[in-house]
N, C-alpha and C positions, 0 to 999 in steps of 0.2 A: 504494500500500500504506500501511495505518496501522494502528499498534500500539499502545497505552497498554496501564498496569497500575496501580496504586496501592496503596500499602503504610502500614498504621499496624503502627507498631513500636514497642516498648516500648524505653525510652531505656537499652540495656545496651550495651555493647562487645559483645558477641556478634552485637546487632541489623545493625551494618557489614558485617562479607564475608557474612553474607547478600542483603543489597542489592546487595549486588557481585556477587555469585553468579548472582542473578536477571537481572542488567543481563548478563553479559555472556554467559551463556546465551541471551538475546533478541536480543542482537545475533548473536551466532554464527549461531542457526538463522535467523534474517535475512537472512546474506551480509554484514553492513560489513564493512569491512577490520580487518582484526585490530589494526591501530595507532590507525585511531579508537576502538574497541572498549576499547584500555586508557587514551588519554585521556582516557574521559569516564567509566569505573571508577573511574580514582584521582582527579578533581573529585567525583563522589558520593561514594569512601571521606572524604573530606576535610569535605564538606556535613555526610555523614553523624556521623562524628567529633566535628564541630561541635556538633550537635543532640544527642546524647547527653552531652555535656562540659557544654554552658552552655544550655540550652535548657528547664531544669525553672523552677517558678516560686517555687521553694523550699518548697513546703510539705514536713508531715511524711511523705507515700507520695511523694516525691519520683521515686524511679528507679522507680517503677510508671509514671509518666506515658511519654504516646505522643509521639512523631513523624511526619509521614505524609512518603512519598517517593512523587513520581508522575511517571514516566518515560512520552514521548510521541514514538515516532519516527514518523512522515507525510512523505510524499515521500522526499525529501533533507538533513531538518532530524530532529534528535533534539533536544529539550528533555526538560530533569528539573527540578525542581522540589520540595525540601527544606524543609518548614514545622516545628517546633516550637510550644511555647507557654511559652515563655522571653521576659525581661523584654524581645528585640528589641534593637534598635539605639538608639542615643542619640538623642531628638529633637531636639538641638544639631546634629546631623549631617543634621538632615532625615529621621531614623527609614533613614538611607542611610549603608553602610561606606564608608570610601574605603580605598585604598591606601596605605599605609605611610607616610610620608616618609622613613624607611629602612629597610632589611629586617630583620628579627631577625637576632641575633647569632648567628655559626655555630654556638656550642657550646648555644645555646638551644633545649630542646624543644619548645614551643610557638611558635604566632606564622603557621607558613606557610602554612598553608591555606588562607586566601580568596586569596593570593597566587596558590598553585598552581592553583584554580578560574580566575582571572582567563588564567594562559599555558594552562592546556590545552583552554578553551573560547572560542568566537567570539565571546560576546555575552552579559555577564553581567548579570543585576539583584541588587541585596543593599539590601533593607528590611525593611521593620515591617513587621506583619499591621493595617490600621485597625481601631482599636477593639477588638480582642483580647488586642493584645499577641502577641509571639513574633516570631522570626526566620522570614525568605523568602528563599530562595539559592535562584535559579534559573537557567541556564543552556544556552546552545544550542549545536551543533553541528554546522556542515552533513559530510553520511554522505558516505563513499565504499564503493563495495560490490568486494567479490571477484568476480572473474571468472565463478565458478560460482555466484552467489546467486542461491539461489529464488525468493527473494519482492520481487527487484529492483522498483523503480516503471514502471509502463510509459507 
């Protein structure tokens, strides 16, 4: 069984539980397990959040620009995949986030997200787009399915 869909979104706070929305409505009528199902919701709400926050390239129609989210479950693997066209990652870093050296402080609102992407998915990537510019947060997840899932792989 294989599933994709793809989404450009306009860079609002509202655009989020919609992708969430979509993602785990696909997963439900699917059969994965309802625990992978909200792992890989709240690393997209996270992506997503991401992309909407820091992701414009500053011009003046700023929060008009898009984001695309493209979610691929196949076999036993689900990746998603979160692009904007925001300034990207530092090319000091190799156009590549890394991990913290220490966590954000507890009483700090921002900071956790690529954190959180990193524990609730298997296999992350976070760079640059070449040559466009914009952030890539992408990530996998091997599926466990429900007992009673339809569209198990066979």
């Amino acid at each position: 069984m294989s599933i994709w869909w793809s989404l450009h979104l306009r860079r609002d706070a509202a655009s989020v539980p919609l992708a969430r929305r979509l993602l785990l409505g696909a997963m439900e009528t699917a059969g994965v397990d309802p625990d992978i199902s909200y792992d890989l919701s709240v690393a997209l709400s996270e992506a997503c959040a991401n992309a909407v926050e820091h992701g414009g390239d500053g011009s003046r129609d700023d929060r008009s620009q898009a984001y695309r989210v493209t979610a691929y479950l196949d076999g036993e693997k689900c990746r998603i995949e979160v692009a904007d066209t925001g300034p990207g990652f530092p090319a000091a870093h190799g156009g590549r986030s890394r991990t913290p050296a220490r966590p954000a402080p507890s009483d700090a609102e921002h900071g956790r997200g690529l954190c959180l992407i990193r524990e609730l998915a298997d296999h992350v990537h976070i760079g640059s787009t070449p040559g466009r510019g914009g952030a890539v947060v992408s990530f996998d997840k091997i599926l466990k399915w429900r007992k009673d899932a339809p569209l198990v792989a066979v």
